[in-house]
C-alpha positions as CSV (number, residue, x, y, z in Angstrom):
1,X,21.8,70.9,120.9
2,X,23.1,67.5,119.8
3,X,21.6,68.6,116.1
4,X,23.7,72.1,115.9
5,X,26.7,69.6,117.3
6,X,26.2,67.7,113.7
7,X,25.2,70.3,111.9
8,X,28.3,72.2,113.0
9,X,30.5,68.8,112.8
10,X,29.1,68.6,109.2
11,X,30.2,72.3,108.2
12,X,33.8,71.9,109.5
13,X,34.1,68.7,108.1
14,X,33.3,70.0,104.5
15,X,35.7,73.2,105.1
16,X,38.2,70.8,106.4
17,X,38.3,68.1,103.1
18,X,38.2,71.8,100.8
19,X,40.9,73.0,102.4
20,X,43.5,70.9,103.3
21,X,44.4,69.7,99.5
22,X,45.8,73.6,99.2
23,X,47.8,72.9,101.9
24,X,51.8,72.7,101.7
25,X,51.9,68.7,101.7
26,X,53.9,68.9,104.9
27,X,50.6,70.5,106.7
28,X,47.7,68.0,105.4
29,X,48.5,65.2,107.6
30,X,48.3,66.8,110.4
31,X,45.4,68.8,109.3
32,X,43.7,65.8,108.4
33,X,44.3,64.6,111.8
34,X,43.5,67.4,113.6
35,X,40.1,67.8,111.3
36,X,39.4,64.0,112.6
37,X,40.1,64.7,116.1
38,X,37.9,67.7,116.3
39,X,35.0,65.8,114.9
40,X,35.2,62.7,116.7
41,X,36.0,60.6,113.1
42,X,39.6,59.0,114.3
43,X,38.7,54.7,114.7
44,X,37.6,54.1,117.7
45,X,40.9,51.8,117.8
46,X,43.4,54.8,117.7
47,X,43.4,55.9,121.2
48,X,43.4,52.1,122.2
49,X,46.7,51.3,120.2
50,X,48.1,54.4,121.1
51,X,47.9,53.9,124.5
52,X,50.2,51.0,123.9
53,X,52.5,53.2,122.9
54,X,56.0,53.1,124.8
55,X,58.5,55.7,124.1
56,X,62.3,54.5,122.0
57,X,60.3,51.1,121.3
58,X,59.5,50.5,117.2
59,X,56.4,50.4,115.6
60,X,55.3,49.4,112.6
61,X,52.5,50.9,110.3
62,X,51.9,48.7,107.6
63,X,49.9,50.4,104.7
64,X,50.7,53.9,106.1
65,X,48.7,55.8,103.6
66,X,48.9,59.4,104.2
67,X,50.4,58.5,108.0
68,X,47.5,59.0,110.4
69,X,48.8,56.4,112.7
70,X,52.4,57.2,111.6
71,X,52.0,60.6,112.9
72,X,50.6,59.4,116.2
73,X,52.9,56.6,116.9
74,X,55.7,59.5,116.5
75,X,54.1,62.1,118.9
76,X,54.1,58.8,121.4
77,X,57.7,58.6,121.4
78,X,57.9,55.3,119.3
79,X,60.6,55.2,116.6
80,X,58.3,54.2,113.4
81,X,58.8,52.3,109.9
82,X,56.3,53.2,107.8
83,X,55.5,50.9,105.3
84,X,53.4,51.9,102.1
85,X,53.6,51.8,98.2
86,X,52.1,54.8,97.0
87,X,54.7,57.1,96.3
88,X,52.1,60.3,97.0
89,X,51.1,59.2,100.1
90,X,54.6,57.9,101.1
91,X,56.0,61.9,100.5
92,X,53.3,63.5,102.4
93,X,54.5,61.4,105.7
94,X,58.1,62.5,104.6
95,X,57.0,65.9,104.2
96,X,55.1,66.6,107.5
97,X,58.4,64.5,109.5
98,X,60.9,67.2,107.5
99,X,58.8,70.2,108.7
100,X,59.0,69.0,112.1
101,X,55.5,67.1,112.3
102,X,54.6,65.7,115.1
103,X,56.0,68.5,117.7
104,X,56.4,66.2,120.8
105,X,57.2,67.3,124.6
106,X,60.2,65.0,124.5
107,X,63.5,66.3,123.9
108,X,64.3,63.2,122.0
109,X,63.0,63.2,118.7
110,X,61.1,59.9,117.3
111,X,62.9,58.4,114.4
112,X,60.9,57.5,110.8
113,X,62.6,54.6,109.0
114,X,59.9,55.1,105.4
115,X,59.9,52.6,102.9
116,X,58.0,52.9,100.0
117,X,56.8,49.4,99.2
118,X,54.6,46.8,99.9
119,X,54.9,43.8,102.1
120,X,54.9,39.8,100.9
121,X,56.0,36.5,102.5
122,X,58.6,36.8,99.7
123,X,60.1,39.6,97.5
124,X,59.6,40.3,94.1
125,X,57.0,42.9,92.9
126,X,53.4,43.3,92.8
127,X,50.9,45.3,91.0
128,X,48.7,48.0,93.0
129,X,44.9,49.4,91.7
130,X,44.3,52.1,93.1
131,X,40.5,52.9,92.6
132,X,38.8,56.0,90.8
133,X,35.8,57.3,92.6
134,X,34.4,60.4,90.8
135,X,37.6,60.7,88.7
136,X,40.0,61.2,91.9
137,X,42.4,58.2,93.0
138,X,40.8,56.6,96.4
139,X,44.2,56.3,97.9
140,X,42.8,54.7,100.9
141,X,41.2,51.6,99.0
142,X,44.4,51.0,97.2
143,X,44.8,47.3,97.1
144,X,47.2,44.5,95.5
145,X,43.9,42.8,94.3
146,X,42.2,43.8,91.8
147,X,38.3,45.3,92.7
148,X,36.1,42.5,92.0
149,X,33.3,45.1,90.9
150,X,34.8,45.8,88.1
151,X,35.2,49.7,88.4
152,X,37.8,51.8,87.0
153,X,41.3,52.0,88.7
154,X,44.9,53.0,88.2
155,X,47.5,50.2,88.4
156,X,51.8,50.5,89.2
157,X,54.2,48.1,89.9
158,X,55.5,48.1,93.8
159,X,58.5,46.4,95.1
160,X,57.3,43.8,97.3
161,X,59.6,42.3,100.4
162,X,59.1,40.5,103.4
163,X,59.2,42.5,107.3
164,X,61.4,39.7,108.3
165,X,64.4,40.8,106.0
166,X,64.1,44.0,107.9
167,X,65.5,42.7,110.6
168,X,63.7,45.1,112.8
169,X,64.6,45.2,116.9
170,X,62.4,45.9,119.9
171,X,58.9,45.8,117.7
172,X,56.2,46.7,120.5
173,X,53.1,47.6,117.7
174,X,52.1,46.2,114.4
175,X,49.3,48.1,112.8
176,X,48.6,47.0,109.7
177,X,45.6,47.8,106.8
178,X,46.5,46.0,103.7
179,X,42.5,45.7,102.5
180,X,42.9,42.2,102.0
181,X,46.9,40.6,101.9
182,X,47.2,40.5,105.7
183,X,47.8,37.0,105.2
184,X,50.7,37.2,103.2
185,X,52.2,40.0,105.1
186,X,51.9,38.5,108.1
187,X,53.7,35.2,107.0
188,X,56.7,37.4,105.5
189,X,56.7,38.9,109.4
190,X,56.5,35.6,111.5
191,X,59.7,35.8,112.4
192,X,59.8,39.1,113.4
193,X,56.5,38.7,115.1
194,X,57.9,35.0,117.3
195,X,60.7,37.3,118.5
196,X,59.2,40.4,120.1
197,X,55.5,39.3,120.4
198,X,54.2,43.0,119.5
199,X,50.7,44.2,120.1
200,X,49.1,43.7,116.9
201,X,46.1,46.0,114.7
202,X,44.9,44.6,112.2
203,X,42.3,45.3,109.3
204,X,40.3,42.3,109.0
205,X,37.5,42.0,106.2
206,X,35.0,39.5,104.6
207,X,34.4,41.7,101.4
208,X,38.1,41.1,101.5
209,X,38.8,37.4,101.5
210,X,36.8,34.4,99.2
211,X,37.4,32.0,102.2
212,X,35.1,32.8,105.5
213,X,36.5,35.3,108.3
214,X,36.8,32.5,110.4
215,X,39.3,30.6,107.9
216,X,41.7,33.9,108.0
217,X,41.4,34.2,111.9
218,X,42.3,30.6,111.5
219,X,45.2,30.9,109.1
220,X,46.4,34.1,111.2
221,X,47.0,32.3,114.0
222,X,48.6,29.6,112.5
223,X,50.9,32.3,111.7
224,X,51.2,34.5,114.6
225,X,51.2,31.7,116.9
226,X,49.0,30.4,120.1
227,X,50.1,33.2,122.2
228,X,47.9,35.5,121.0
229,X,44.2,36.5,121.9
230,X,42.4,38.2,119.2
231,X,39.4,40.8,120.3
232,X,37.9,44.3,119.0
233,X,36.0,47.0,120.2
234,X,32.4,47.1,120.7
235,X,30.3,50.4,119.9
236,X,31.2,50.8,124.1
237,X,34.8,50.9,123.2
238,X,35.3,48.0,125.3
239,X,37.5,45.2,124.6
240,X,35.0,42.2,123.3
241,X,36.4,39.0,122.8
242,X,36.6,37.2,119.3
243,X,34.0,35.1,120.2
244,X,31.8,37.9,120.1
245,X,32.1,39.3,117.0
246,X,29.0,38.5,114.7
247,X,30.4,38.5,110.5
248,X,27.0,38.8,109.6
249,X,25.8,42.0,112.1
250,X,29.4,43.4,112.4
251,X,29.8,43.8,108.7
252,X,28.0,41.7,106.3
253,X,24.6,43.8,107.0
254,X,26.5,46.8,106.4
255,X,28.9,46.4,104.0
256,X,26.6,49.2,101.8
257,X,28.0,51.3,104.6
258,X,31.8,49.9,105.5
259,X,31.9,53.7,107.6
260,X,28.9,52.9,110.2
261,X,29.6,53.2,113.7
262,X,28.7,49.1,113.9
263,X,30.9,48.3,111.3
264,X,33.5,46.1,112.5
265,X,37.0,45.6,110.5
266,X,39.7,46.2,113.0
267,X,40.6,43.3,115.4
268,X,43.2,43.3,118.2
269,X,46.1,40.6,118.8
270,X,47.4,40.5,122.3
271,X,50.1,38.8,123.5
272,X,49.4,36.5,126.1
């Protein structure tokens, strides 16, 4: 049985990725989500954050992408800035909002504040590479460092600007999936972040960062401040505290495979 499960997971997966490119671009997000639900591949962390969710409160998606998270924060009653560079991905959340995406049992609709751009601890601009994997943009891997392997990618100027000169209100949730500049964009959200104390997701990496994970953590919470307690989800979907978490087994042995079930990358930061 649990083989014909994956077998059939496996099929509708395939069917799903061929067909939701055709797609009107105001359909593939929630496609893609749907197609992720029905096949169990959403992060374990997406119910967890969502559950956070309060209605008329703001969250924030940093790096957005195609607006996975975007699109559930909204059907959760949250009023959401999306935050990401690439224009593509930026008009496919715009798309799916203007055709009514996500249909919610509220009578108040969710409002999306989108900014296409990137976020800094100052303004200015910044240069994106998006990689090339089999000739097609990886959109998800885009990154504002270069890829240290050396392979092919596609590189644009962004706009670059601090979430502090947002000046954002009532900020419950940060996600946030920057494959490697958390640090900067957290320090360019301090501020905003020592006012409203949000729950915080955040991508965290060693293939990311030169320095050891336990220097970011370090440097994170020099940032966010002491009031914070910093845990993750364990292959039980329980909360697990920092302490726990294991560089080496959670992601050093396999970083060949960043997608395993094991693999660890997104950490939690709690208000106290």
């Amino acid at each position: 049985m649990k083989v014909k499960k994956s077998l059939a997971a496996r099929v509708y997966r395939g069917a799903a990725n061929a067909v939701e490119p055709m797609l009107p671009r105001g359909l593939r997000t929630p496609a893609h989500y749907l197609s992720r639900r029905l096949t169990h591949r959403l992060e374990a962390e997406y119910d967890a954050i969502m559950a956070m969710v309060k209605p008329g409160q703001v969250a924030v998606d940093v790096g957005a992408n195609i607006g996975v998270f975007t699109y559930g924060f909204l059907s959760h009653g949250a009023d959401v800035v999306a935050i990401e560079p690439q224009a593509g991905c930026a008009a496919q959340i715009r798309a799916f909002y203007d055709m009514g995406f996500p249909r919610g049992s509220s009578p108040r609709r969710s409002v999306l504040d989108l900014r296409v751009e990137a976020l800094g601890e100052r303004a200015g601009t910044a240069v994106i590479h998006v990689p090339l994997k089999d000739g097609k943009l990886d959109d998800e891997s885009a990154s504002l460092e270069p890829d240290e392997g050396g392979g092919d990618s596609v590189t644009f100027e962004v706009p670059l600007r601090p979430l502090d000169e947002y000046g954002l209100d009532n900020v419950h949730i940060i996600k946030m999936d920057v494959e490697g500049s958390e640090l900067s964009a957290l320090a360019g959200a301090a501020a905003t972040i020592a006012r409203w104390k949000p729950s915080m997701l955040i991508e965290v990496e060693q293939r990311h960062h030169k320095e050891g994970i336990g220097e970011v953590f370090a440097r994170i919470h020099e940032i966010i401040g002491p009031r914070y307690t910093t845990s993750f989800l364990g292959q039980d979907n329980l909360f697990r505290p920092l302490s726990e978490f294991d560089v080496e087994r959670d992601q050093l042995a396999l970083r060949e495979n960043p997608l395993a079930r094991g693999y660890v990358r997104n950490f939690f930061f709690l208000p106290r």
